[in-house]
N, C-alpha and C positions, 0 to 999 in steps of 0.2 A: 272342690275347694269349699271348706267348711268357712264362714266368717260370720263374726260378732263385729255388728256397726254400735257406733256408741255417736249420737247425736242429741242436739237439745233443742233446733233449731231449726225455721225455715230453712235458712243456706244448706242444712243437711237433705233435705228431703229430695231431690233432683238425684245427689248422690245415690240414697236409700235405693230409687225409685230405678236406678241403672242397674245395678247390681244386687236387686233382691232377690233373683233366682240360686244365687251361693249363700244367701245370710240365713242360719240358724236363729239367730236372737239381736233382738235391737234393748241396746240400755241406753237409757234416758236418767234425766232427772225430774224427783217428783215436783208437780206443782206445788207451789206455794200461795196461799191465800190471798187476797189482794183486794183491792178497793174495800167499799164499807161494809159488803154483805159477808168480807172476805171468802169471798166466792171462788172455787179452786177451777182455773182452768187448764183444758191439754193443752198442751204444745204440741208444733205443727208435725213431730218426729211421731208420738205416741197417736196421732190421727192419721197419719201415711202406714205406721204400723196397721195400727187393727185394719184397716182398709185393704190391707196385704196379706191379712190371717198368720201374722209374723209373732212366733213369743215376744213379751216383751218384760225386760228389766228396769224397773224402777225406783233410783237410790236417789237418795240424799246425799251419800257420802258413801267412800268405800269402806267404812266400818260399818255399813250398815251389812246384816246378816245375808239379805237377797243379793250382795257384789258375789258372795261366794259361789252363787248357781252358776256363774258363767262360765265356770270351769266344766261342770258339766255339759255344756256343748259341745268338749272337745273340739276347739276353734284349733282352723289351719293359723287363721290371720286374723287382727284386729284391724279395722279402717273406721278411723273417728275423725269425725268433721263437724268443727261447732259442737262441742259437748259439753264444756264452762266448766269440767271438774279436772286437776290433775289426777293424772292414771297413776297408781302407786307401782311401784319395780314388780311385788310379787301376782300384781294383775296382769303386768307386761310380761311377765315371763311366760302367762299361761300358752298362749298359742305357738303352734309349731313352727309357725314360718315368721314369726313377731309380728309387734304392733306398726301400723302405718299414719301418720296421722296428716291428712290436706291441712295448710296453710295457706288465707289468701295473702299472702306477701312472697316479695321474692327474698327470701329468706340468705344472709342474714339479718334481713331490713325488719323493720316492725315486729320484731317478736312481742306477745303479749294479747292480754285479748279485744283490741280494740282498732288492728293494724287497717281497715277499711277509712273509718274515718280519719284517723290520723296522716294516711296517703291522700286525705282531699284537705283536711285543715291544713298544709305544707303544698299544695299545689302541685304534686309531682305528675309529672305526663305518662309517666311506666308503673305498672304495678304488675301483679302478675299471681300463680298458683305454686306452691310448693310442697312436693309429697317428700317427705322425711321418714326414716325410720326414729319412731320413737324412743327414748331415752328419759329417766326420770327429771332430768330437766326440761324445762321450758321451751319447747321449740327449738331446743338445740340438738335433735338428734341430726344423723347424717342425710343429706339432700337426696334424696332418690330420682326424683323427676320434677324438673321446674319450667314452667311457662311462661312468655309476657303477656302481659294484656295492654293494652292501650288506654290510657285516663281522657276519655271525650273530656270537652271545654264545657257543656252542659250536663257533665254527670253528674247523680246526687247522694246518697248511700243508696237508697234503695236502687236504682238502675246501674250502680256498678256490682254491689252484691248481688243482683240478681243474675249480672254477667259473669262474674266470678265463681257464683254456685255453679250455673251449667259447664262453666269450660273445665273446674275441679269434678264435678259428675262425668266428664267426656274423657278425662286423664286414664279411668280404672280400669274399665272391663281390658285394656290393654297390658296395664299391670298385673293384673288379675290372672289373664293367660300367663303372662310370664315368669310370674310365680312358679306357675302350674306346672310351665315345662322346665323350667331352667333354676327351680329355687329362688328364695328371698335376693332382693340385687345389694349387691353391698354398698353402694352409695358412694357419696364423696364426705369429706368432713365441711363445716363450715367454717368459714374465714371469722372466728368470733372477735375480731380485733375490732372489726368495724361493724357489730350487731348496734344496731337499735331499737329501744322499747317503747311500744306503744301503751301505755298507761292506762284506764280503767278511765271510759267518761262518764262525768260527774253533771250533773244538772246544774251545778253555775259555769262551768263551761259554756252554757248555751247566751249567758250573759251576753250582750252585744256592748266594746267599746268604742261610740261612736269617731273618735280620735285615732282609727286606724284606717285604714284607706279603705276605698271599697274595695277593692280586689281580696282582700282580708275577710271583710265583714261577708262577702259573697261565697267566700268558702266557707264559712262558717256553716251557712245556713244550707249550704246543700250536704256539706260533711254531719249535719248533727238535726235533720229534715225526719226522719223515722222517732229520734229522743236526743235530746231532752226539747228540740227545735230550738233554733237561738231566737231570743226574747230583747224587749226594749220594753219600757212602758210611755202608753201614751193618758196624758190627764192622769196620772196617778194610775191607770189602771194595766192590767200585763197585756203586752201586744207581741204573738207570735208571728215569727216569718217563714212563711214555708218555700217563698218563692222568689227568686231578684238574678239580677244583671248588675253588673258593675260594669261602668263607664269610668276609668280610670283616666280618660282625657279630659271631661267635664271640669271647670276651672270652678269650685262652687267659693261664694261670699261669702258666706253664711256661717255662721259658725255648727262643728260637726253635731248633727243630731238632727239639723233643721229641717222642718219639710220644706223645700225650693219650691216643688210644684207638681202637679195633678196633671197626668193625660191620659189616655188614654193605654198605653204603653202599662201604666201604674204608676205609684204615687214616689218622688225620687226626696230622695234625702242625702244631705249633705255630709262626707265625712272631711278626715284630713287627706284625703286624696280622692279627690273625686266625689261622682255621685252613685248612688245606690240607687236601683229602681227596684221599687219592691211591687211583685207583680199579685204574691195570693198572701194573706195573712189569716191572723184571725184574734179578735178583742175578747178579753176576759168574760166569760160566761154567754161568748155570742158564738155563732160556725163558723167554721173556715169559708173564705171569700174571697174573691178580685180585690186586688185593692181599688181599683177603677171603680167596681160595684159597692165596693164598702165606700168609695169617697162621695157616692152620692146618697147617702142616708146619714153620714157624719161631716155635718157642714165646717166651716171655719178650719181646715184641714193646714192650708199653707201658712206657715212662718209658725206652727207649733214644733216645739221639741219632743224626740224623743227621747229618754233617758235611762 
């Protein structure tokens, strides 16, 4: 089994990393420039490659000239996980057995590319992997193979994607054979009546509105913990939360924003339901920290707003 992986991403590399003994070529997309030196770095797919002495493809866009090489792999199968580019129909078409693409949603839920966090900002307790055969639409091709996963009560993006990468990397070498003996599987259709879209997260998303209950605000902050992290400011200046508990029984006075009070647990602030206890933060142009530990270097803590 000949196969071209198309990844862009940590989440891909588990996958790579199972089935790199069939992958001819890994495409990627190219870095792009960033911060002030706009300094180009690799991504975690193009550092799993060379480490694997794996060809690799590097586009920006499938107009670009280098999408053409991957024909010349004469790929049995495509399998893309986390790639951020739509695959065009006459790239889909190249492989003999088609393209396959992992989904961590249980598909037709969250299609789009941001279905991890938007399963923790809505609170659901099931999520799950879904291999499809792809189709130039969006995550709507046909279901091949779908998995649940279980949404722990303390999971964050990072430690459920990092659960999702493995159990999507543990899905293939099974499919892989089955290809092998039996042909491409034809799948099911999906139920598109009841799809939904997971939207593109934007960095005021990370915005925190104190007037929502904490159960809310606590998902925020573990659904958007990797980017853009949800934000409040405190004294005028931006204050990140990387870490909290909602206490949804808490009966707070206070009007929503308020810091109630400091223990050692962390520093708890009042919304319209409840208290929030923010365990690790971190103040504008200071490190990440305990709020416990930040509370004792920034005195006058209790009865300030966040905002």
């Amino acid at each position: 089994m000949r196969i071209v992986f198309f990844g862009s991403s940590g989440f891909s590399v588990p996958s790579l990393q199972k089935i790199s003994d069939f992958v001819v070529a890994v495409v990627t997309k190219k870095a792009r420039p960033k911060g002030r030196g706009y300094r180009l770095d690799d991504n975690e797919i193009k550092m799993a490659a060379g480490e694997m002495d794996l060809p690799l493809i590097e586009i920006d866009s499938f107009k670009d000239e280098e999408a053409r090489s991957i024909a010349d792999h004469n790929p049995d199968l495509f399998i893309v996980v986390s790639f951020g580019l739509m695959v065009p129909k006459w790239a889909l078409d190249i492989p003999s057995e088609g393209p396959i693409n992992i989904h961590p949603s249980l598909l037709p839920l969250y299609r789009g590319p941001s279905p991890i966090q938007w399963t923790l900002l809505n609170g659901d307790p099931m999520t799950g992997v879904t291999l499809i055969r792809m189709n130039e639409k969006m995550d709507e091709g046909d279901i091949v193979y779908q998995e649940q996963v279980a949404v722990r009560d303390d999971d964050n993006y990072i430690t459920l994607s990092e659960r999702l990468s493995r159990k999507a990397a543990d899905t293939l070498p099974e499919l892989i054979d089955h290809i092998g003996i039996r042909g491409m599987t034809k799948g099911s259709q999906q139920d598109h009546s009841v799809a939904t879209y997971a939207p593109m997260i934007t960095k005021e998303m990370g915005r925190i509105d104190w007037r929502k209950s904490a159960g809310e605000v606590d998902r925020q902050v573990r659904a958007l913990v990797k980017w853009p992290a949800a934000f409040t400011t405190l004294d005028g200046k931006l204050l990140k939360i990387y870490d909290s508990i909602a206490d949804d029984t808490a009966q707070a006075q206070d009007p929503p924003g308020t810091i109630t009070e400091i223990t050692k647990k962390g520093m708890c602030v009042s919304t319209a339901k409840g208290t929030l206890i923010i365990r690790e933060l971190q103040l504008e142009n200071k490190k990440r920290i305990f709020a416990y530990d930040f509370s004792r270097g920034y005195r006058g803590l209790q009865g300030k707003s966040l905002i």
